[in-house]
C-alpha positions as CSV (number, residue, x, y, z in Angstrom):
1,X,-6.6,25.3,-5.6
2,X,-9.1,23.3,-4.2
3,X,-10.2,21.4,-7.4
4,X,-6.7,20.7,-8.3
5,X,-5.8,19.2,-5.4
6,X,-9.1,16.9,-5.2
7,X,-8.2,16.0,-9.2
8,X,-5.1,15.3,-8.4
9,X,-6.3,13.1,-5.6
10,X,-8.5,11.6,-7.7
11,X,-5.8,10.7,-10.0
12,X,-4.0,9.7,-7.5
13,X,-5.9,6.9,-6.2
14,X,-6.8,5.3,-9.9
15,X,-2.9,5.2,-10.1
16,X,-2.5,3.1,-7.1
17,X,-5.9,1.2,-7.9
18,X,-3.9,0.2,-11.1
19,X,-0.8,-0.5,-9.6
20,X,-2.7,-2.9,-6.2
21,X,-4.6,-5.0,-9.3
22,X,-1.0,-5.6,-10.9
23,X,0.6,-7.3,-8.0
24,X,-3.1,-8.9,-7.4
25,X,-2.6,-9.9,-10.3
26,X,0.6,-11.0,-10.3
27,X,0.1,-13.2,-7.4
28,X,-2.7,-15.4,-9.1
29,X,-0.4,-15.8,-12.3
30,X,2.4,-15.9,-11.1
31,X,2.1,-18.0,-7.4
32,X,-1.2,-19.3,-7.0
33,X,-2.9,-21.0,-10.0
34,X,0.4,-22.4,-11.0
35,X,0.7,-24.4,-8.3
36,X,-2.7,-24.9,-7.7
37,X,-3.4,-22.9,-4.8
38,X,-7.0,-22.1,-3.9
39,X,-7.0,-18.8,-1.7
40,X,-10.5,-17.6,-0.4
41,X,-12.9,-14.7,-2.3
42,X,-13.8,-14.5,-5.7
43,X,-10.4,-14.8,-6.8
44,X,-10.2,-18.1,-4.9
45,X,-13.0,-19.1,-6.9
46,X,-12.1,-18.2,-10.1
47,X,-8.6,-19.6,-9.8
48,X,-10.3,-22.9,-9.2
49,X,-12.2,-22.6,-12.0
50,X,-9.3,-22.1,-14.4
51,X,-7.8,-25.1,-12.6
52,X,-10.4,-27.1,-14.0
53,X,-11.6,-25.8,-17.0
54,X,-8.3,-23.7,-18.8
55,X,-11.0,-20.6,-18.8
56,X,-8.6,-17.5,-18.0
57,X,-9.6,-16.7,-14.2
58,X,-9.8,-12.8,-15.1
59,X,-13.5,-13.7,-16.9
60,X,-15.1,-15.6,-13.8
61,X,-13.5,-12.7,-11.3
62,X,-15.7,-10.2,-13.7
63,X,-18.8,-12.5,-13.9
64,X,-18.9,-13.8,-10.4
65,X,-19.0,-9.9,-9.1
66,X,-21.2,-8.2,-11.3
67,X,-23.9,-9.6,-9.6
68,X,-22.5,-9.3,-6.1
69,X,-22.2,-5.7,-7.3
70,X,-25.9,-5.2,-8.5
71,X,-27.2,-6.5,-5.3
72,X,-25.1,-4.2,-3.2
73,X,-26.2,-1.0,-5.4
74,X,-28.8,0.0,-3.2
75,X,-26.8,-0.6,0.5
76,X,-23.7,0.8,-0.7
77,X,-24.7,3.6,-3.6
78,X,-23.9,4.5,-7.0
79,X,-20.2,5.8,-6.4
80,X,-19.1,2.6,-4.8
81,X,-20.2,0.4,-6.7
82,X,-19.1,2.2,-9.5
83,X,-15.3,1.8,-8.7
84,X,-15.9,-1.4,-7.7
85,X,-16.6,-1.9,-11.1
86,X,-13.7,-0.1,-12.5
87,X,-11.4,-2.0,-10.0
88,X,-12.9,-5.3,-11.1
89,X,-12.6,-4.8,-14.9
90,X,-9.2,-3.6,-13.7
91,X,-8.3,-6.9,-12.1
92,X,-9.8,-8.9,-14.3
93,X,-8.4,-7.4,-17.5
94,X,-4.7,-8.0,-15.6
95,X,-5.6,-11.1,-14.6
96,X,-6.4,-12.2,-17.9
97,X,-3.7,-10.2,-19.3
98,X,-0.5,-11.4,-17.2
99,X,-1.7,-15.3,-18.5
100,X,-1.2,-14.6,-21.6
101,X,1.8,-16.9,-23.5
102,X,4.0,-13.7,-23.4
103,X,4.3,-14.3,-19.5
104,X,4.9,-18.1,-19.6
105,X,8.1,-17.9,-17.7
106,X,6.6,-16.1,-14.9
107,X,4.8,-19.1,-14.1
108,X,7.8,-21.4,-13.8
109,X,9.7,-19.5,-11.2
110,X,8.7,-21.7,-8.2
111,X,6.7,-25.3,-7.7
112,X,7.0,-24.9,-3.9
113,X,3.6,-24.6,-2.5
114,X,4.9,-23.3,0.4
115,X,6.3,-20.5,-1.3
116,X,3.7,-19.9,-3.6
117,X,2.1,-18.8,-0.6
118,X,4.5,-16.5,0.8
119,X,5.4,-14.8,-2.0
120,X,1.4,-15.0,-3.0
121,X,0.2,-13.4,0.0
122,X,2.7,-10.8,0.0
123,X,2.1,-9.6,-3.4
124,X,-1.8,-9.9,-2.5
125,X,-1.6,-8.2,0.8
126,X,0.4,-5.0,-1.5
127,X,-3.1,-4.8,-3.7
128,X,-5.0,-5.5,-0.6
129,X,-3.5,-2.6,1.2
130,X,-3.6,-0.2,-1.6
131,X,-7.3,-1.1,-2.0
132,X,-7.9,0.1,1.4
133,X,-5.4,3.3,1.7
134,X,-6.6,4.4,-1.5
135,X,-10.5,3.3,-0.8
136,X,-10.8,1.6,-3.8
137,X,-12.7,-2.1,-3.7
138,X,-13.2,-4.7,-6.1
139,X,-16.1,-6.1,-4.2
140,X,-16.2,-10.1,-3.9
141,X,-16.7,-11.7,-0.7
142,X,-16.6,-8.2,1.7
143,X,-19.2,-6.9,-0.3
144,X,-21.5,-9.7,-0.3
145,X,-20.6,-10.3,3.8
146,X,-22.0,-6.7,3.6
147,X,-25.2,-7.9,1.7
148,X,-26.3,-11.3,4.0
149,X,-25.1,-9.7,7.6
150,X,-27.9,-6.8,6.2
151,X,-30.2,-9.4,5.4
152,X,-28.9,-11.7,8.0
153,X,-27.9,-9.5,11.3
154,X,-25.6,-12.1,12.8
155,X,-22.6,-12.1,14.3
156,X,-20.6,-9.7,12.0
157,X,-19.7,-8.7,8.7
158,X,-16.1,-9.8,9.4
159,X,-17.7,-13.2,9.9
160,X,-19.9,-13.3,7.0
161,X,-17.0,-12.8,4.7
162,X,-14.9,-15.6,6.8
163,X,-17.6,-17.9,6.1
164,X,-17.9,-17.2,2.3
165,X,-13.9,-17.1,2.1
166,X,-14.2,-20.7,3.9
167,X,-16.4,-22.2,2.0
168,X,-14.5,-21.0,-1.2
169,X,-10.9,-22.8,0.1
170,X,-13.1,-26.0,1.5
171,X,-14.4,-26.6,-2.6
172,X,-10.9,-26.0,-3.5
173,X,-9.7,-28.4,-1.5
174,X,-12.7,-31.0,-2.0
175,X,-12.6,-30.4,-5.8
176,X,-8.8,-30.7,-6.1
177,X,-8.3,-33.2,-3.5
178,X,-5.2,-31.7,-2.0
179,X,-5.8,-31.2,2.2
180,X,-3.0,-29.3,2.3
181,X,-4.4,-26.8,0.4
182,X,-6.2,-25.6,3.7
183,X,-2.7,-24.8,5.2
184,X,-1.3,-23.0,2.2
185,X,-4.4,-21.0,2.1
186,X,-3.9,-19.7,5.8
187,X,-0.7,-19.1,5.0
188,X,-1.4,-16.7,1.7
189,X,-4.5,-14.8,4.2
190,X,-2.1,-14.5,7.3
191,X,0.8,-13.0,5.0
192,X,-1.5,-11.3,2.9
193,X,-3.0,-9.1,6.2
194,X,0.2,-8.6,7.4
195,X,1.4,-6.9,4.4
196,X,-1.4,-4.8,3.7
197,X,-1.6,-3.8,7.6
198,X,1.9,-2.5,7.1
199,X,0.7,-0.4,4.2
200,X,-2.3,0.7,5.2
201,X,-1.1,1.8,8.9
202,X,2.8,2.1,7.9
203,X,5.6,1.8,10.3
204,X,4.7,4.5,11.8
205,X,4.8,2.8,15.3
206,X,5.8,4.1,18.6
207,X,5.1,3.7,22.4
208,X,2.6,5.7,24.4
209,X,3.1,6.5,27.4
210,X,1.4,7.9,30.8
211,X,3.6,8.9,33.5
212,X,1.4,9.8,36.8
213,X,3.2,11.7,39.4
214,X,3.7,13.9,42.1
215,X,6.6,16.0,40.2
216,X,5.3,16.4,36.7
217,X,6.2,19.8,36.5
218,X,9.8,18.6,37.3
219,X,9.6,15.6,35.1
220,X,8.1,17.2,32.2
221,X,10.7,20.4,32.2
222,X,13.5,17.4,32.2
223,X,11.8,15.8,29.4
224,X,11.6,19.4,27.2
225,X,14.4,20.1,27.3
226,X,16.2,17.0,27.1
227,X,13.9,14.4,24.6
228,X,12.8,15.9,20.7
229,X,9.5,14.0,21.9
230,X,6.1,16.9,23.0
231,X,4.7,16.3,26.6
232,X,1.1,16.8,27.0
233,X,0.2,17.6,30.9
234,X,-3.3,16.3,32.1
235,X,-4.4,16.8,35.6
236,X,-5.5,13.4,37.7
237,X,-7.3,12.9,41.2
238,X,-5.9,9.5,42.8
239,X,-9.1,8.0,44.0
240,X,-8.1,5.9,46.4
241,X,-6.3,8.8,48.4
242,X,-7.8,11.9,46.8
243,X,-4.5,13.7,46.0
244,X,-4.1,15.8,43.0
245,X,-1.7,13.9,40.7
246,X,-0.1,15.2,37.0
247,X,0.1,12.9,34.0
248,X,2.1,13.3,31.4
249,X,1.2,11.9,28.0
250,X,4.1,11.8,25.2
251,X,4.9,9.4,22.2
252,X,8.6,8.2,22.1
253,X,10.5,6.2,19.2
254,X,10.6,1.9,20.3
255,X,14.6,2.8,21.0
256,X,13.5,5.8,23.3
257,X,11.7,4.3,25.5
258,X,14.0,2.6,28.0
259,X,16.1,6.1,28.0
260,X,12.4,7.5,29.3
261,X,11.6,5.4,32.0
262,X,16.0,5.9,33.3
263,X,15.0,9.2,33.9
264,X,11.6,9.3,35.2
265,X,12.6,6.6,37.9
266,X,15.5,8.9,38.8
267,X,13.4,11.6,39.5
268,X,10.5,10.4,41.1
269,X,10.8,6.3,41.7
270,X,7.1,6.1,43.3
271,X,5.5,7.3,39.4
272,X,3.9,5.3,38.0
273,X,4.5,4.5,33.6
274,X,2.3,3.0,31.6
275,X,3.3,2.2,28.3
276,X,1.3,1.2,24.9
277,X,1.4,0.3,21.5
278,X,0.5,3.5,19.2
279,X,0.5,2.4,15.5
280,X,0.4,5.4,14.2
281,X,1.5,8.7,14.9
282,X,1.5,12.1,13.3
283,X,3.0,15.2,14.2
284,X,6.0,17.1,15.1
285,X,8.9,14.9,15.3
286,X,7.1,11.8,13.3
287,X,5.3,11.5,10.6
288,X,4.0,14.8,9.1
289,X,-0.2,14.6,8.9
């Protein structure tokens, strides 16, 4: 049972591999190189290439990694790097693929730059996201930000691949001459982490709340029997006075939560709520784990 289930996992997670380098791919040949759009990463840079040269981008995406992937062997290990490799070819082989005259009216279905970008970053923010939920990398720039902050401890990874990403839209916009391509490029990465957050973490979002009183027992026996929502009791100390106080934890749905505080402020108007962000949660009355 136990093999079947990791096979099927396995299978799984190429699937979606395939299916995140498709819309990756999809958003260079369709969006971004046919308006001339210069995002950061190794797909930045070889979009810019085929700008200039004609050279399908899916060959420099291959080349430019495999050595970013032969330095990173040792740090990262065989497995890795092995479907980074297998992601790569993916992408590149799509990339190439999707540019081929066959798919010639894909490319004419916008000349707005500004919407190149939108509609770019979405459709690179669904291959990001599936990258990550299905931990599957193609390497490029988050690899290599790997490599130099291990060489290099400073500051942090996140920074070492904002700096490569950087430098890759700055020669873009150098080499092309276009200033605004700075602005269409912060657009495609702000859209593009958006997206993939939303995959990765879901909209599985509700509020988190602590409600510290002197009448939990009361409050929570309400709640049970009159919310679909768990309450957790934990026992506080108050220590400015030293009294024993209860707090209640629970998770409530965005819509709940005004219904919640009604009734706890009935009950006992000297508690005191605090309420947070939870962006994700699993369990009985949410998502199942």
């Amino acid at each position: 049972m136990y093999r079947k289930q990791k096979t099927s996992d396995i299978l799984k997670r190429y699937i979606f591999m395939v299916v995140g380098c498709i819309s990756y791919a999809l958003s260079l040949r369709i969006f971004l190189i046919p308006n001339e759009i210069v995002g950061g990463g190794v797909s930045g840079a070889a979009s810019l290439i085929e700008i200039l040269t004609a050279i399908p981008a899916g060959y420099f995406i291959l080349a430019i990694n495999i050595p970013i992937l032969i330095m990173g062997f040792k740090m990262m290990g065989w497995r890795f790097i092995v479907r980074c490799l297998i992601t790569t070819a993916s992408l590149s082989l799509f990339t190439n693929f999707f540019g081929l005259s066959w798919f010639d009216f894909l490319q004419g279905i916008t000349s707005n730059q500004i919407l190149a970008s939108l509609y770019g970053g979405v459709l690179q923010g669904i291959g990001i996201g599936l990258f990550i939920k299905f931990e599957m990398s193609s390497g490029g720039t988050e690899l290599l930000g790997r490599i130099t902050h291990n060489i290099v401890p400073v500051s942090s990874i996140a920074t070492h691949v904002a700096i490569f990403d950087g430098l890759v839209v700055i020669a873009g916009t150098i080499v092309l001459e276009n200033p605004e391509n700075v602005l269409y490029a912060l657009i495609l990465v702000f859209v593009s982490a958006k997206v993939s957050d939303v995959l990765v973490l879901g909209l599985n979002k509700a509020k988190l709340c602590y409600i510290i009183t002197d009448k939990a027992d009361e409050i929570g026996d309400y709640l049970i029997h009159h919310s679909p929502r768990g309450i957790t009791l934990l026992h506080g100390k108050g220590m400015y006075t030293g009294n024993e106080k209860g707090v209640l934890l629970t998770c409530v749905k965005n819509h709940q939560i005004q219904n919640l505080k009604s009734t706890v402020k009935s009950m006992d108007e000297h508690a005191f709520v605090i309420v947070g962000e939870a962006t994700e949660v699993y369990g009985q009355g949410f998502t199942r784990i």
